[in-house]
N, C-alpha and C positions, 0 to 999 in steps of 0.2 A: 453627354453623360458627365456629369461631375466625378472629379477627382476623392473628393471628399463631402461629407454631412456632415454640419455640427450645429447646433440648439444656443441663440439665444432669447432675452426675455425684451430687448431691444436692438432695433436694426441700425444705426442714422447714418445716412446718405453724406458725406462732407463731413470736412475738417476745420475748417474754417472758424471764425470768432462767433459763430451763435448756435453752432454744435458744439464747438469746445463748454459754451455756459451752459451751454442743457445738461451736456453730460455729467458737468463738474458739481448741478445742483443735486440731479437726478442721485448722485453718489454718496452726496449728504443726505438723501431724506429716504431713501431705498435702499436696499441689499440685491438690488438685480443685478443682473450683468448686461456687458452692453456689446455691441461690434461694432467700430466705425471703420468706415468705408471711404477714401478719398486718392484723389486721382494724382495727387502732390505726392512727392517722400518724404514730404514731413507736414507738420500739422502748420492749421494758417492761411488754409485757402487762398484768396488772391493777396495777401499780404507775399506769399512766395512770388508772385507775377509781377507787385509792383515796381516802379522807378526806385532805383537805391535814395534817392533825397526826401523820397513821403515820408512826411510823419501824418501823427493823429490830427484829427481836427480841435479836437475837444482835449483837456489836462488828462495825462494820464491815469489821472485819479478813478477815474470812468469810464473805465475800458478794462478788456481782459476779462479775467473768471472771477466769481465770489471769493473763492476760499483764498486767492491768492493778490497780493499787492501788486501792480503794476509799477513800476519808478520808483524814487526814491523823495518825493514831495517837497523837491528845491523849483527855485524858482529861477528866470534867466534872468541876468543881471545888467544885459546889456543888449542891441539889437532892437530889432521889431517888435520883440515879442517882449524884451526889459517888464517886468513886474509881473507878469504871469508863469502859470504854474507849467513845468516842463510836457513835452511833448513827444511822445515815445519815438523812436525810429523806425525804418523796418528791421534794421538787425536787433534793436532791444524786442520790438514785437515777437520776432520767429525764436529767438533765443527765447521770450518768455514760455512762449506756447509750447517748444520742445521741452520746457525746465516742469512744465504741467503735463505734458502727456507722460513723460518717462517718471516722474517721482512722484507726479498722483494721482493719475491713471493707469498707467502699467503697473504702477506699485501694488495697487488697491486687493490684484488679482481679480478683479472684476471685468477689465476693460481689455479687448482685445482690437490691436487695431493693425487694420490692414492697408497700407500704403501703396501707391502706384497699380492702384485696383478700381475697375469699375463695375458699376453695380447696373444689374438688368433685371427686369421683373418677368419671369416665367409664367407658363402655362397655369392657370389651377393658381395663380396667386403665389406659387411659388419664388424665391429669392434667389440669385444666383452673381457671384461675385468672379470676378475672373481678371487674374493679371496681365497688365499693359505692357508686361515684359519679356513675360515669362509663360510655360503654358500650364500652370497650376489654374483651377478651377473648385468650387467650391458650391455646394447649397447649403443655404441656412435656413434654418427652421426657428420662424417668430416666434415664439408663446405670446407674447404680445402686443408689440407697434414696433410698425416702420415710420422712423421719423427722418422726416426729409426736410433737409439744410440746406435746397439746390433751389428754392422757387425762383429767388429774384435773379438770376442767371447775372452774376457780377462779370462785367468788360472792364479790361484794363487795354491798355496801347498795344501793350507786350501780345497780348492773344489776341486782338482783335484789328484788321488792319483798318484803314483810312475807308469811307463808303465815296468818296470822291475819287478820279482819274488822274494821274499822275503820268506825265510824260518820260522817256526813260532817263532823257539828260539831267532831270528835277532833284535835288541832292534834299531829299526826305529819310528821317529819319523815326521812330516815335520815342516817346520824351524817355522810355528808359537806359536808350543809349548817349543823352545828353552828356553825362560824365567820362564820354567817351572822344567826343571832338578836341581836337588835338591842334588847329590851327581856327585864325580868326575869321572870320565872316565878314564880307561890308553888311549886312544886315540879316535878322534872326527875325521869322515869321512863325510864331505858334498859333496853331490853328484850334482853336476853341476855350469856350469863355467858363469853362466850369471849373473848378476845386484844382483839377490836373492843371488847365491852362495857367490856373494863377499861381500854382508852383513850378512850375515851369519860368515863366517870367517871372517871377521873386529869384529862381536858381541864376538865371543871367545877369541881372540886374547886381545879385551878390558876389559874382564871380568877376564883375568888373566889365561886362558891356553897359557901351552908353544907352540911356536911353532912346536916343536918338537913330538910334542902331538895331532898334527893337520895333519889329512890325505886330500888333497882335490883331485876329479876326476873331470878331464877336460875332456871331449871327444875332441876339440878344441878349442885352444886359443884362445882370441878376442882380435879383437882393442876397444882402448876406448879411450873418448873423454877424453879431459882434462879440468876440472870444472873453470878453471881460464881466460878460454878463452868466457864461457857465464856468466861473471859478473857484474850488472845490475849497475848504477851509473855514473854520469861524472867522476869522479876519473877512472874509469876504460874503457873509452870510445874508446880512442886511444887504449888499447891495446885490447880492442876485435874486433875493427875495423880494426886492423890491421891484427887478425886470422884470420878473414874472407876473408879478402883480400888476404891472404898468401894461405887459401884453396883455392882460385880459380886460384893463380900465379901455385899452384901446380899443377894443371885440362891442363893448357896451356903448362907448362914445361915439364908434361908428354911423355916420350918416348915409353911408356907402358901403360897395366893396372896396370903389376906389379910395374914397375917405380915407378908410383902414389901414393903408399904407401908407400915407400923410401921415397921419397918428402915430404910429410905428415907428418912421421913422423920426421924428419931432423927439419921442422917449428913448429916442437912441438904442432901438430894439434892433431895429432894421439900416442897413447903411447900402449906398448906390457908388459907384462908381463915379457918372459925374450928374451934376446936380441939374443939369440939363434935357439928358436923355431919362424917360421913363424907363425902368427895367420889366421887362417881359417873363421874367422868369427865375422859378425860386426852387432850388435843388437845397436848401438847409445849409450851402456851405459857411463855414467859421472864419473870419479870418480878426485877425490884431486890429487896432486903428493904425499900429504903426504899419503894418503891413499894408494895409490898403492906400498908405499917403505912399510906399513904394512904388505900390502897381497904378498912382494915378499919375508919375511922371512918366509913362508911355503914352504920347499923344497919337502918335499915328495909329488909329483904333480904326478897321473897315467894319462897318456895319449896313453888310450888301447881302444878305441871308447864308443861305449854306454856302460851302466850297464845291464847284461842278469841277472844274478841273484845273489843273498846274501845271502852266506851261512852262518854257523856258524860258519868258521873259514876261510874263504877265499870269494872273489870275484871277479865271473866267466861275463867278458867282452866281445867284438866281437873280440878282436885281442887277448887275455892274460886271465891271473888269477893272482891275487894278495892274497898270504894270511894274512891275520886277526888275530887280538884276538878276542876271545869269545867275552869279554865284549866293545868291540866298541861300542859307541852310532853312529848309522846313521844320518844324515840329510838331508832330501830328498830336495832339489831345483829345481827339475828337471819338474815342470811344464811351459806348453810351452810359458805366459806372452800374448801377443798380438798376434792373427793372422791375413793372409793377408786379403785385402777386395777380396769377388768374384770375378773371371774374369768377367772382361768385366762391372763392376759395376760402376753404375756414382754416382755424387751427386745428381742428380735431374732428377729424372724417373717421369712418369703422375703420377700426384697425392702422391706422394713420396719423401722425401727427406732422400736421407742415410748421416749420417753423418762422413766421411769419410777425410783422410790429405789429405789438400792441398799444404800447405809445410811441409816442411820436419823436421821428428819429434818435430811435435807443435799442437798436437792434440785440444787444447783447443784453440788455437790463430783459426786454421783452422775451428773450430765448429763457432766460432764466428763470421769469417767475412763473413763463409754459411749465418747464418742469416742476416746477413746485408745483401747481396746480395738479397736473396729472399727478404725481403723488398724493393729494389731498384726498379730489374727485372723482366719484364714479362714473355722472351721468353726463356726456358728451354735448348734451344741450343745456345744460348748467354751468360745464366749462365754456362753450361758446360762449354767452352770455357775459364773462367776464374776460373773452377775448376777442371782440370785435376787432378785426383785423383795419390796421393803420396805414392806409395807403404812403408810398413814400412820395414826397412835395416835384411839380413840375413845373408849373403855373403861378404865378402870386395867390389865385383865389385857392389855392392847396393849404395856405396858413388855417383858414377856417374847415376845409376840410377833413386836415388832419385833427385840429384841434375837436370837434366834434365826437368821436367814437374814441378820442383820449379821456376825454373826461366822462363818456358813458360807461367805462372801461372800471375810470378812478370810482366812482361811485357806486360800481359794481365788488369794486375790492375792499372799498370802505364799512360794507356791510358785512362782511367775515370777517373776524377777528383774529385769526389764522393766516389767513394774507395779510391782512394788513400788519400786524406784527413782522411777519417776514418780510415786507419789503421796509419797512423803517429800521433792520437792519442790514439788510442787504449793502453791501460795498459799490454794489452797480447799480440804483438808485438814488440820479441825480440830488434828492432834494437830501437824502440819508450825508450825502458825498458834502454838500453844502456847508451841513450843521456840526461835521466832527472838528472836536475839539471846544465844540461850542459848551457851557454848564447848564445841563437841563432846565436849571431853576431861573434861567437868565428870562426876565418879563420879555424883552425883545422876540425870543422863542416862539412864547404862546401868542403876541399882537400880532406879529409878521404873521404864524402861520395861523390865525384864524382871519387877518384879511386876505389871504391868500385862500382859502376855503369859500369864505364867503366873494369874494371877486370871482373864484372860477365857475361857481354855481352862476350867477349871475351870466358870467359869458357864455355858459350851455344854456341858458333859456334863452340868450341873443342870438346866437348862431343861426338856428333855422331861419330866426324872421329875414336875417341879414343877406342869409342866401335865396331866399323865396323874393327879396327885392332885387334880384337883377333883372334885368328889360336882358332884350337881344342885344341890343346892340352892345352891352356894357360885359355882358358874357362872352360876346364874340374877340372883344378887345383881351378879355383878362384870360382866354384862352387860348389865346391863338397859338399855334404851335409851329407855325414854319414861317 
């Protein structure tokens, strides 16, 4: 039996960065009220979970809520990252998101939020909230959506331990206690090749181990973006206008899948690790050029598939064994980050809204312009329609994938004048983020962005054909997953 009943007119599951954008738009275009629900004390989702050294992938400029700035739009003057636009932290992150929930959503008197609380769905459709603390209970009564901010179930190190065996003498750690090692190592093993691993080894590498001293395990290479290409500013307008338009010349040029990534990378779209090994695998990660001539002085790369188990003086793989010293410190990065949405899952089910990408990886741009939508629209298959939902990248052949139902999305938004007005000023809307500062009247404007219109029209009538040309054997390579 609940402790108490109380009425709102939205429900949303999480706290995290793409509830916070739903709520913060949802505020702007509605007089409803809202209750959020999340299992952290404070807003931020896994940004509370992560390693204290993460930062954003992408410029701050491009992150966070609408109504409110992220950073402060200097650039680093020196390092890896020397000429690009700054990169939030996790304390700038959680301090921005507490500095939005308490002064414009608490403010609003609209917004009730309820921390260190988990949400269950009752009998009869019923709501029911209950503290992870404490033994207060609650039902809530929708008047009209439960919006859920939980689908892609985010893994970080910290909450999710290693799926490999670990011996007990094996001195493992995961990467958020990195800033915690307190004597030296004869050698530092991070285990996994994603976003976490490469910050991981950029954190040692900066801290003053050699590389030589640095073991890393790849089960497969990735492609990764190149951070100069999403640079927010008029200064840098023409030339991210121009990658964009170069990734879609490449969509059309393609004589292949595999082509595609040849092309890619030739425009300097796409960058590899080493120019030898084929990369198997495309999770969207960002990195510097200078950051990745970092991460290519670690030569000792094992590429023996997963980790089976860590022993004390070796480690036993699905293809190999490598052996160890005793006193290796491990680093676990091998938690799996974002998962996919369920088959078959829309944005907006009766009474339901999942909050789900609409383009391609832009989680928070995508949460944002859901809400505006739902403010606009009635009819739940008229909003589908202009939210085809955007698988997040796992495979190379994910580039065309995603790219596909991003642009039936844009073409979808293009024909309401109503959206597309609000996302050309939206603050979380990469291409909006590009042109500030720019002078409307500037020709460069209107050339760039109508061959970028017309280049991406062109890539959406390529696609199909591009994917309908893979043979077996050419799918079985660009998919392979273990």
């Amino acid at each position: 039996m609940a402790d108490s009943t109380f009425e709102t007119d939205y429900l949303v599951i999480g706290g995290g960065a793409t509830a916070m954008a739903f709520v913060d738009t949802l505020l702007d275009e509605t007089d409803h009220r809202i209750v959020m629900v999340d299992r952290h004390d404070h807003p931020g989702g896994h940004w509370n979970d992560a390693y204290p050294f993460v930062r954003l992938h992408q410029p701050s400029a491009y992150y966070g809520v609408g109504s409110r700035e992220l950073g402060r739009g200097v650039k680093y003057l020196s390092g890896p990252n020397a000429g690009g636009y700054e990169l939030a932290s996790k304390a700038e992150i959680l301090d921005y998101y507490d500095q939005v929930m308490r002064q414009r959503f608490l403010a609003s008197g609209r917004v009730t939020w309820l921390p260190m609380s988990e949400y269950r769905r009752g009998l009869r459709g019923s709501h029911h909230v209950t503290s992870l603390v404490g033994e207060s209970r609650a039902e809530v009564v929708v008047t009209k959506k439960l919006v859920d901010a939980t689908q892609v179930r985010t893994e970080v190190p910290a909450t999710h331990g290693p799926r490999y065996s670990v011996m007990s003498q094996v001195q493992l750690i995961p990467v958020n206690r990195l800033p915690e090692v307190r004597r030296r190592h004869p050698c530092y093993t991070v285990v996994g090749a994603g976003k976490t691993g490469m910050d991981a080894c950029l954190w040692l590498l900066a801290n003053g181990v050699e590389p030589e001293r640095v073991r890393w395990i790849r089960t497969r290479d990735p492609w990764v973006l190149d951070r100069a290409h999403v640079q927010p500013f008029a200064e840098n307008f023409e030339f991210t206008m121009q990658g964009s338009i170069d990734g879609f010349r490449a969509i059309v040029e393609a004589t292949s899948p595999a082509n595609l990534f040849e092309l890619l990378e030739s425009y300097g779209i796409l960058m590899r690790f080493d120019p030898d090994v084929e990369p198997r695998v495309f999770r969207a990660a960002v990195l510097s050029r200078g950051e990745l001539e970092q991460l290519r002085r670690i030569t000792d790369v094992v590429r023996l598939g997963y980790v089976s188990t860590i022993e004390t003086n070796r480690v036993v793989l699905d293809n190999g064994i490598v052996e160890a010293d005793p006193d290796t410190l491990y680093i676990d990065c091998s938690a799996a980050a974002l998962h996919q949405p369920p088959p078959g899952a829309a944005v907006f089910e009766p009474g339901v809204i999942n909050l789900l990408p609409t383009r391609r990886v832009q989680p928070v741009f995508s949460a944002a312009l859901t809400a505006f939508i739902e403010s606009r629209f009635d009819d739940d298959d008229e909003k589908n329609e202009m939210c085809r939902v955007v698988p997040y990248p796992e495979v190379p052949l994910d580039w065309l994938v995603m790219w596909q139902p991003t642009l039936a999305n844009a073409a979808q938004w293009a024909q309401r004048p109503d959206v597309r007005r609000w996302i050309s000023r939206s603050r979380l809307n990469a291409s909006a983020a590009a042109e500030r500062g720019l002078d409307p009247a500037d020709p460069r404007r209107r050339q760039l962005r109508d061959l970028f219109r017309e280049s991406a029209a062109e890539a959406a009538a390529r696609i199909p054909h591009l994917l309908e040309e893979l043979d077996g054997t050419e799918h079985t390579r660009l998919h392979r997953t273990s």
